[in-house]
N, C-alpha and C positions, 0 to 999 in steps of 0.2 A: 110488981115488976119481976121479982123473984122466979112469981108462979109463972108468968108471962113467958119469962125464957126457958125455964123447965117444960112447959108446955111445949116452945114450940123447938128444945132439942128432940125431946121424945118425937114429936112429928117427924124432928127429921131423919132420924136414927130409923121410924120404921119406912120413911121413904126410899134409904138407901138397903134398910135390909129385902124390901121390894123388889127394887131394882137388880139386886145382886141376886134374888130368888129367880129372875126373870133372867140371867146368864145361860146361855147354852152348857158352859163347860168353866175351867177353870181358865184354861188356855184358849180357848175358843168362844169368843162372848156370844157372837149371834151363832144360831142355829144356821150350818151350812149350805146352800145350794146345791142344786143337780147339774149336770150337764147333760142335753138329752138325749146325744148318744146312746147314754147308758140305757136308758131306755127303747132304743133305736127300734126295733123287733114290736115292741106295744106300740110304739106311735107310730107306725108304720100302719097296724091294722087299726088301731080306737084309739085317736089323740082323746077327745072328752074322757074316755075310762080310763087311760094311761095317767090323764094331769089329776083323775080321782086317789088311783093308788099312790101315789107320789106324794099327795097331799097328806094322803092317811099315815105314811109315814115322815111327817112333819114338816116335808121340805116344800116350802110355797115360794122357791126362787131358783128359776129355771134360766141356765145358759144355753138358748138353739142357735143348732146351728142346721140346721134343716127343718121346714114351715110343715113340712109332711100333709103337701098335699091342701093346704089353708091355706087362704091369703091372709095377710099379714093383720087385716083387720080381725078375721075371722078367728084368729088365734088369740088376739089379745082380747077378743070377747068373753073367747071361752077361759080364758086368766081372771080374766073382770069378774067373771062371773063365783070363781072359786078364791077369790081373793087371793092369788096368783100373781108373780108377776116373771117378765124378761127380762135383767137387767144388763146381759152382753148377746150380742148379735153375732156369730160366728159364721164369716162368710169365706168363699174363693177369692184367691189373689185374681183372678180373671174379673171376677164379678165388681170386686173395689176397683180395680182399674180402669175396667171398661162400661160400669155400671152403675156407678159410683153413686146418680142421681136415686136410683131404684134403690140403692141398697142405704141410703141415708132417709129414703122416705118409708121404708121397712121399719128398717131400728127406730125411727121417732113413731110409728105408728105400734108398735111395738112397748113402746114405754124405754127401751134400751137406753144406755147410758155407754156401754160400750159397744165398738166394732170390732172383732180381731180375725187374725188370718192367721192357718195354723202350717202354713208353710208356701214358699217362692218355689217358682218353677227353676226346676235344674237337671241335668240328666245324668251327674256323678256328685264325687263329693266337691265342699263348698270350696271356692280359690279365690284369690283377690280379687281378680273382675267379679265375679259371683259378687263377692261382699261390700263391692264397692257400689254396684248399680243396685241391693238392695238397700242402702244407706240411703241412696236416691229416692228410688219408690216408698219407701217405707216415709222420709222427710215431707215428698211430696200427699202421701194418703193421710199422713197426720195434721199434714196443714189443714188438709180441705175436709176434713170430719170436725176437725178443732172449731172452724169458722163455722160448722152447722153445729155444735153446742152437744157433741161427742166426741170420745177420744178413743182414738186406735192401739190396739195392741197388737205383738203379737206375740205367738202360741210357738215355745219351742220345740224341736221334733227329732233332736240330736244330731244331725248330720250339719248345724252350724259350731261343734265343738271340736272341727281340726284344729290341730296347734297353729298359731299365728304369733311371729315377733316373740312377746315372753307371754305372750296368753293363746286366747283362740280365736276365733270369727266370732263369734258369740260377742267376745268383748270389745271386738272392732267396732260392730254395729251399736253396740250400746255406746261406746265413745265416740260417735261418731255421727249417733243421730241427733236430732233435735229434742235436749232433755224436758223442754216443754210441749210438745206433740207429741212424743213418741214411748209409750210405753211399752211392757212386756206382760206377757202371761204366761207363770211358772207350770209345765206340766214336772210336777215333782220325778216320775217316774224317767222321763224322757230330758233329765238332766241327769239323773242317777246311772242311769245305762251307759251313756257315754263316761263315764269316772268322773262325775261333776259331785261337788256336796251342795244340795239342795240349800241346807242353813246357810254356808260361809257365801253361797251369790245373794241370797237375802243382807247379808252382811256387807257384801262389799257392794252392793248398789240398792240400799234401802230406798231410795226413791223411784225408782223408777219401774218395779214392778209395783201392778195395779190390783191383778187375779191372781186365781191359782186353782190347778187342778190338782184335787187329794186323791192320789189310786196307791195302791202299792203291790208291787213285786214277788211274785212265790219265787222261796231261798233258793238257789241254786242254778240261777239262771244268769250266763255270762256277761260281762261287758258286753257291751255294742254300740255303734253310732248310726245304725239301719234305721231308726224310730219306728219299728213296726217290734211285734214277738207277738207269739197265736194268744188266743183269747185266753185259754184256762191259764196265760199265767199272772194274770189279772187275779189278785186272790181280795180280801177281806182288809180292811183298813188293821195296821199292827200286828198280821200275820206271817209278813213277808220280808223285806229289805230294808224297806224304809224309816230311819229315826223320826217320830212325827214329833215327839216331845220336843227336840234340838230346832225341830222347824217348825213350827209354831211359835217356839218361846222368840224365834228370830224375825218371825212373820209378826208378832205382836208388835215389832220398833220398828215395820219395815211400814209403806205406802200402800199397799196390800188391802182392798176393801171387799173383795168378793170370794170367799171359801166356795169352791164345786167338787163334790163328790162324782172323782169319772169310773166306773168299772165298766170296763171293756168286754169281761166275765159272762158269757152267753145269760147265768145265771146271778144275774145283776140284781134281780128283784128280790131274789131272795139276800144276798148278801151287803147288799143297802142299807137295810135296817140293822147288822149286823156290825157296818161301818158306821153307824150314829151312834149306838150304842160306846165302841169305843172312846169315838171323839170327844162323848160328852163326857168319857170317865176320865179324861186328862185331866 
């Protein structure tokens, strides 16, 4: 009896030392996704070679938001085929609104699990009508993706972080949507620009972000609520602005299921492998 349970702690002792071997990072369990953006320029000319290089730097979990030219089968073939996959679908407010059937027969033919949209039509900064009729849309594209067996997010872009009441619009719509349909996707950088702290929104609404895009900020670039800045200042994951240890460690207790690597960085490919490196040394 003795031997029997000696036997099967050691078993389990090397199943968990396996397990823990098999950790991306310390703070970061699985190995990150892409967003393929970043790659925008490759899969624009060779989707197959692009999901090759991508792969070769470890990342087999790709967030599109452009089919570049594939249909939607043809894409997730060529996934299949490289043991790949799509797990958020990133689409136009235009296309979820008025295309809603297309774009849910995408993402399931895709494999996706999410839908998100990375910005609402507006022609200045956000004000309570604005925040009020996205409350609307945002409740009603969460219903009707929930009922086909995906959930909506969406992707902040910083022009929802006017001051509002004792907060901003940002936390209008999160108060205010439906906290069972209606998630969010953290772009880390484009909550930081606006004087947002990436951790303490993880903190103060741990359930209801799903994603998250990891970029970070070369030092010395202003405030802004534009959600645009030119490419070069897209720098190397721990180069730049961003605390990723504070967010991570806050991402680890938050609802948060999909890590994506976005750089914007003409030269993405090179600094990709550059930003895994970091993440796994947290």
């Amino acid at each position: 009896m003795k031997k029997s349970l000696l036997s099967m702690g050691v078993m389990l002792c090397c199943l968990l030392s396996t397990a823990y071997a098999q950790r991306f990072g310390k703070l970061l369990k699985d190995t990150p996704g892409a967003v393929s953006f970043t790659f925008r320029n490759e899969f624009s000319k060779d989707v197959p070679g692009t999901l090759d290089k991508v792969k070769a730097m470890g990342i087999t979990n790709i967030e599109f938001s452009n089919l570049f030219g594939k249909t939607a089968a043809e894409l997730r073939a060529l996934l299949d085929e490289r043991g790949m996959r799509c797990s958020s679908l990133g689409v136009s407010f235009g296309d979820l609104s008025d295309k809603t059937e297309t774009v849910v027969q995408n993402a399931k033919t895709l494999g996706a699990e999410f839908v998100r949209i990375g910005s609402v039509p507006h022609k200045g900064p956000m004000d309570e009508a604005l925040a009020k009729k996205t409350v609307e849309d945002f409740n009603r594209f969460g219903k009707k993706l929930k009922e086909n067996g995906l959930t909506f997010c969406y992707h902040n872009h910083g022009f929802e972080f006017e001051p509002y009441e004792k907060g901003t619009y940002f936390d209008y719509i999160i108060q205010n949507t439906d906290a069972d349909a209606v998630f969010f996707e953290m772009d880390v950088v484009w909550m930081h620009l606006p004087g947002q702290n990436p951790a303490e929104m993880l903190k103060k609404y741990p359930k209801r972000f799903k994603l998250i895009h990891l970029k970070d900020l070369k030092i010395g670039v202003p405030p802004s609520k534009a959600g645009s800045t030119p490419n070069e200042n897209c720098v190397v994951l721990g180069t730049g602005q961003i605390n990723y240890p504070e967010i991570l460690k806050a991402a680890k207790k938050s609802a948060i299921k999909y890590y994506y690597i976005e750089d914007e960085n003409l030269n993405a490919m090179q600094q990709v492998p550059q930003s895994m490196v970091y993440l796994k040394s947290l």
